[in-house]
C-alpha positions in Angstrom: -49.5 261.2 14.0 -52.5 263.6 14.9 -52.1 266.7 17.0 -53.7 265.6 20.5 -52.8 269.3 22.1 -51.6 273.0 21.3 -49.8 274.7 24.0 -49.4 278.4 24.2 -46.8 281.0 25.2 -48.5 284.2 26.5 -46.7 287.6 26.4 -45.9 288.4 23.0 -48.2 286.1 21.4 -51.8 286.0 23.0 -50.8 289.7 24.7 -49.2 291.8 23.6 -47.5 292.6 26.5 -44.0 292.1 25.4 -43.2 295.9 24.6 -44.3 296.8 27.9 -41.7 294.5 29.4 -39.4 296.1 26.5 -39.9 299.3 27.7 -39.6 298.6 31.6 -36.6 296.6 30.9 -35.1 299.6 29.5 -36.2 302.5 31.8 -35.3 300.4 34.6 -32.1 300.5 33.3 -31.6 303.9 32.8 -32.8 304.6 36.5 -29.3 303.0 37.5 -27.3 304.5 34.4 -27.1 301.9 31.9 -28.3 301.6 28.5 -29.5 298.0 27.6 -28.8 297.3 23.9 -31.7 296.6 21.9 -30.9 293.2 21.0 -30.1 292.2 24.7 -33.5 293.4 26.0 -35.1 291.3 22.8 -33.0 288.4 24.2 -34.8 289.1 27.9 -38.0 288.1 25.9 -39.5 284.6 27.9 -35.9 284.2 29.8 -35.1 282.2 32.4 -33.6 284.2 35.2 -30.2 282.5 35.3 -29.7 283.3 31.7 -31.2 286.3 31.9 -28.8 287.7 34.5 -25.9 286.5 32.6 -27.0 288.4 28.8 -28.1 291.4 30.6 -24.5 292.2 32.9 -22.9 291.6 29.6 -24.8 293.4 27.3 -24.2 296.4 30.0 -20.2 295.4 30.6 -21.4 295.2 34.7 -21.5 291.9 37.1 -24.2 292.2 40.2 -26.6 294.4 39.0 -29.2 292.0 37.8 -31.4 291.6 40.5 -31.8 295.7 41.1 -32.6 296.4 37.8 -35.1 293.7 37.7 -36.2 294.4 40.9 -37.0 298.2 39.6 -38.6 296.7 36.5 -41.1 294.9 38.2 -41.7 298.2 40.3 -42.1 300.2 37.3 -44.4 298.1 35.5 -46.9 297.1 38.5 -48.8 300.5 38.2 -49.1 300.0 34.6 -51.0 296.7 34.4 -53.0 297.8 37.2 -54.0 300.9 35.1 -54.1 299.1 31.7 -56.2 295.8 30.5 -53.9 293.7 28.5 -54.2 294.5 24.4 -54.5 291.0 22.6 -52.9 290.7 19.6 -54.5 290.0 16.2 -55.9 287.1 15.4 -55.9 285.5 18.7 -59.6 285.0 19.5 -60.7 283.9 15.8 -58.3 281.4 16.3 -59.1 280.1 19.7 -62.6 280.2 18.6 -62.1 277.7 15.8 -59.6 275.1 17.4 -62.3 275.2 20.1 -64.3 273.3 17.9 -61.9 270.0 18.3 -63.3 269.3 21.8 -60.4 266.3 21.4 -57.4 268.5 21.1 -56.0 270.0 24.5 -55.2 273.5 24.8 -52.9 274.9 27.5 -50.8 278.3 28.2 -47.4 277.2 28.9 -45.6 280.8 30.3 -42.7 281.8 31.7 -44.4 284.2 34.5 -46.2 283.3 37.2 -49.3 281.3 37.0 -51.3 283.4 39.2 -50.8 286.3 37.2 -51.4 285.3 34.1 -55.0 283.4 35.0 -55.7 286.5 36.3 -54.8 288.3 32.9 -56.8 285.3 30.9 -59.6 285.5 32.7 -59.8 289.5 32.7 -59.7 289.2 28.9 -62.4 286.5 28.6 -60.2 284.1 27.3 -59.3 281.5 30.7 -62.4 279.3 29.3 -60.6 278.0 26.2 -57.5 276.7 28.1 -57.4 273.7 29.8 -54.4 273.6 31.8 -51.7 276.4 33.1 -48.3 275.7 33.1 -45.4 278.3 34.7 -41.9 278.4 35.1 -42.8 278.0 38.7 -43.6 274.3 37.9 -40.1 273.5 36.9 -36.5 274.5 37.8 -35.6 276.1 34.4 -37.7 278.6 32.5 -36.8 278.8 28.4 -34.8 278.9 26.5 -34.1 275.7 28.6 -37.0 272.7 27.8 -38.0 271.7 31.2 -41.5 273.5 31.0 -43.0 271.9 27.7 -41.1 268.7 28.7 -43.4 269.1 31.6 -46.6 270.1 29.5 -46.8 267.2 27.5 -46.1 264.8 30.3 -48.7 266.8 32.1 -51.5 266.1 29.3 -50.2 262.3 29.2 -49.4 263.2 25.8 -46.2 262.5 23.6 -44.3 265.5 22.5 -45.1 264.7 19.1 -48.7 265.0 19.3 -48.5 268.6 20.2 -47.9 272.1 18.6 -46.4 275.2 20.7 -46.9 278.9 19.5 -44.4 281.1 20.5 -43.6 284.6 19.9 -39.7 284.7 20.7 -36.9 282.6 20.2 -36.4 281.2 23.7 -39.9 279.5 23.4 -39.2 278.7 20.0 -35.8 276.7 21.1 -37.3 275.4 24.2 -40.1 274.0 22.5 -37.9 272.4 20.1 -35.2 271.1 22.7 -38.7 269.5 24.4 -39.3 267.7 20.9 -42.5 269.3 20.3 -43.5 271.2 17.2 -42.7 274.9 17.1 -44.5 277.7 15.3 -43.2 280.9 15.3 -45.8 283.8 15.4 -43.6 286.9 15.6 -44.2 289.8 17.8 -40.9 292.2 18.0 -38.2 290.7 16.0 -38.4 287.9 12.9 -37.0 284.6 13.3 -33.1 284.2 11.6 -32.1 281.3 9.3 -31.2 279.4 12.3 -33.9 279.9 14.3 -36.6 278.8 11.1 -34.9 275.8 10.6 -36.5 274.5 14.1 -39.9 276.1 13.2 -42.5 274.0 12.0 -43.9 276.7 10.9 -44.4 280.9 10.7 -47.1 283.0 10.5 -47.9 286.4 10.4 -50.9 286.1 13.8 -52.1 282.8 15.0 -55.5 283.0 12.8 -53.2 282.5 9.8 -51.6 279.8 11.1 -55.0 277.5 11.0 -55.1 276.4 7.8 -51.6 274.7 8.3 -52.6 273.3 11.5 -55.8 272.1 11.2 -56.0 269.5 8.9 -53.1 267.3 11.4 -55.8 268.1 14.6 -57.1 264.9 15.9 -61.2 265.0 15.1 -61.6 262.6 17.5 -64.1 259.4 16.9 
């Protein structure tokens, strides 16, 4: 079956905007006296809040401080992306610029923050023109890991999950992508995928411009 769309994670993959969230995460943190493990703010990476909350108070050892610390994150790093355009990572506009080509295939950005945001972001960087569709969290009730939002992609694009490819950065796209039934390719940003976690990947790849040679031969040309 040919590839009718590719869907997109954002942070971490088109931007590389996930040490920044890295970084709050753990100054925020700090500001209330707690160290986050490394690991438990890699597993914050594209998290749904409910999960979220729970891997954070117990990476810490404390219940009910969630929603302060995330609260202080967002206040920490709101002055920052105001001061800072968003870095893109390698390989991302060679690679939009040549699946572009397939005028057949759909392209959308499937992320876990808010839409608003993010189109602001995309169209800052010059890159909201080679997407045709948006889809948050905010569409759905759970964010990944959970696989409500590509569930809700593909049914979006009238498509079968089949006929489309995800690129993610982390492993909560990675497994949320998968639970959806779509293909997953893993283009790692802070951490490489385990054992476990490449036996769902249809694929992994240094930047998504290395990834095309793989993909493009299963993109539908069209008539």
């Amino acid at each position: 079956m040919k590839i009718r769309a590719l869907l997109f994670d954002l942070d971490g993959l088109i931007f590389d905007s996930e040490k920044v969230y890295y970084r709050t995460w753990k100054q925020a943190g700090e500001d209330f006296g707690f160290t986050i493990p490394h690991e438990t703010l890699l597993s914050l990476r594209s998290c749904d809040a409910s999960v979220a909350r729970q891997r954070l108070e117990d990476g810490i050892g404390a219940e009910g401080v969630y929603d302060q610390i995330r609260a202080r994150r967002k206040e920490i790093m709101k002055p920052y992306l105001m001061q800072h355009d968003p870095e893109l990572k390698e390989g991302v506009t060679g690679f939009l610029e040549k699946v572009r080509a397939y005028t057949s295939v759909r392209k959308a950005v499937v992320t876990q923050s808010r839409m608003e945001d993010k189109e602001a972001m995309l169209r800052k960087a010059g890159l909201l023109q080679f997407f045709d569709e948006i889809v948050s969290a905010e569409n759905v009730k759970r964010g990944k890991p959970f696989p409500d939002i590509y569930e809700y992609a593909w049914k979006k694009l009238g498509l079968k999950p089949e006929e489309c490819i995800a690129f993610e950065d982390s492993p909560n796209g990675i497994v949320s992508a998968h639970d959806a039934g779509v293909h997953a390719v893993m283009i790692p940003d802070m951490s490489q995928p385990d054992e476990e976690l490449s036996g769902i990947c249809f694929g992994v790849y240094p930047t998504l411009e290395d990834s095309f040679p793989a993909i493009e031969p299963l993109l539908d040309h069209g008539a």
